[in-house]
C-alpha positions in Angstrom: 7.6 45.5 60.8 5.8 45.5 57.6 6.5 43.9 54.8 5.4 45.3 51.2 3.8 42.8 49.2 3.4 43.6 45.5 0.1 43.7 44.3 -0.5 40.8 41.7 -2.5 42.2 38.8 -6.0 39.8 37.9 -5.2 38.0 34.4 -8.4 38.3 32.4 -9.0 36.0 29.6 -11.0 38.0 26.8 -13.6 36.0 26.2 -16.2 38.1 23.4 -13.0 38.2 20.8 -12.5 34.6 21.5 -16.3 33.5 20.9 -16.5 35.8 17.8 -13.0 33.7 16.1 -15.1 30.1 17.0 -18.1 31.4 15.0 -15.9 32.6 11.8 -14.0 29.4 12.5 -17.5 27.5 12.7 -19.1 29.5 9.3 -15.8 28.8 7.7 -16.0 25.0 8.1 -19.8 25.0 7.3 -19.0 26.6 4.0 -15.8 25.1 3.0 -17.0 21.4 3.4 -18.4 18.8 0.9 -20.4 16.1 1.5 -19.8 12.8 0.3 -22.9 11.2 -1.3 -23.1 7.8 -0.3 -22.3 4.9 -2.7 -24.0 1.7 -2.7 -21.2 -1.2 -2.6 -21.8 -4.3 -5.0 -21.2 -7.3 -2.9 -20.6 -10.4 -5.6 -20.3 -14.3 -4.2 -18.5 -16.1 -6.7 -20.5 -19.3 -7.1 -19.3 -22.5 -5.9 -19.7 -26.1 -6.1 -19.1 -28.8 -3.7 -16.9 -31.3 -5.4 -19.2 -34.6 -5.9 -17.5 -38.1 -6.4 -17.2 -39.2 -9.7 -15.3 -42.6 -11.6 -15.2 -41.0 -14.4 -13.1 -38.2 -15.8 -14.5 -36.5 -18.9 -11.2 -34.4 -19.8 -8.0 -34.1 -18.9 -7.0 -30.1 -18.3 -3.9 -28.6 -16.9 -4.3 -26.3 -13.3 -3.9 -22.7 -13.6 -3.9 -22.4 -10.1 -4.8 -18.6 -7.7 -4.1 -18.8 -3.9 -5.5 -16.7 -1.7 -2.2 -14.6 -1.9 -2.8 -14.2 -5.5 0.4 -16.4 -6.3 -0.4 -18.2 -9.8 0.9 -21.6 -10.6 0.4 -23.4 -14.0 0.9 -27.3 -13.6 2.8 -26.5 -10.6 5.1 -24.0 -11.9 5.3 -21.1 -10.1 4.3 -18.0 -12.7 6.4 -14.9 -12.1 4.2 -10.9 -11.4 3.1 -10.4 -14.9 4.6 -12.9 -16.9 1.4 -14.7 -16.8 0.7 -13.7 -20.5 3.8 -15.3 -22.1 3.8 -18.2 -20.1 0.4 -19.0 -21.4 2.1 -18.4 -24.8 5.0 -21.0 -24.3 2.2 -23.4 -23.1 0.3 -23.4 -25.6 3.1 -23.8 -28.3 4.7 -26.8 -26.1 1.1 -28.4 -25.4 -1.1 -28.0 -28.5 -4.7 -28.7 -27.8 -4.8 -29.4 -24.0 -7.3 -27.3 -21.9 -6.6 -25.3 -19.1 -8.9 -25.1 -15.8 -8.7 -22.4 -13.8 -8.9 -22.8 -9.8 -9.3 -19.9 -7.9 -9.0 -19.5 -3.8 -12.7 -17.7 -2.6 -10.4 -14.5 -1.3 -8.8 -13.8 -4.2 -10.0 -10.3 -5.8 -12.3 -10.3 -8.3 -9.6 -7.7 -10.3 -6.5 -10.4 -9.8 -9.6 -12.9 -11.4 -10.3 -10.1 -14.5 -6.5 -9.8 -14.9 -5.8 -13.9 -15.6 -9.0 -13.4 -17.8 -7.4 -10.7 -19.6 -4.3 -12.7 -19.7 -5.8 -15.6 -21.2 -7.9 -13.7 -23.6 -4.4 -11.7 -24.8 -2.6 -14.9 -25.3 -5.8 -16.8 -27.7 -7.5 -18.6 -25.1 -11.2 -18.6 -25.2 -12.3 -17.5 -21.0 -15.1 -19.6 -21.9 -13.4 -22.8 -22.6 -11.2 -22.6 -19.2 -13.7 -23.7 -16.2 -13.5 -22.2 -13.3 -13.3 -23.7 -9.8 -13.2 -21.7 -6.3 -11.7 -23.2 -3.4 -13.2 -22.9 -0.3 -11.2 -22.1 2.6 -10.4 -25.0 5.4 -12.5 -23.1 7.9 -15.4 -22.7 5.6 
């Protein structure tokens, strides 16, 4: 007895139309794409100073304080996200004449640091009569 057996037809997978679409893919992507020129990256170390013993204390200055969060406190007080301006405002008009010091955690960014600048330039501080100080980590 014999048994017919259909004859399976070989699957060819065109190959030539498939190279030629990877080269107008390839010339496509060569063409279309722009090169980014490489930018140098400015790398800037705050300066600090190890804190030296001392009996004597030259002035007395209020704490405007930056943790590494970039929370801001001011003698303690917890300053609200940009209210920073107008409670240097009220502090100044409550406390006539005191000085402020600013002291700043090492990994705060250097914009959060230009923004309390800002801040205390907006309100009639002078940035060069606040001191800064730049607390090292507890690791460090």
């Amino acid at each position: 007895m014999r048994l017919h057996r259909q004859i399976r037809k070989r699957v060819d997978v065109p190959i030539v139309p498939m190279i030629d679409i990877l080269f107008i893919l390839l010339v496509y992507i060569i063409v279309s794409t722009t090169f980014k020129k490489p930018r140098s990256i400015l790398r800037i170390e705050l300066p600090t100073v190890r804190e030296m013993p001392s009996d004597t204390v030259m002035d007395a200055r209020s704490v405007l304080a930056v943790d590494a969060l970039g929370n801001i406190t001011l003698d303690s007080v917890p300053v609200g996200e940009g209210l920073l301006e107008s409670y240097l405002a009220a502090y100044q008009k409550q406390n006539p004449g005191r000085k402020l010091e600013l002291e700043a955690d090492k990994r705060v960014p250097l914009e959060r640091l230009l923004g309390i600048w800002d801040a205390l330039t907006k309100s009639g501080i002078q940035i060069r009569d606040v001191p800064a100080r730049i607390r090292m980590p507890a690791g460090e």
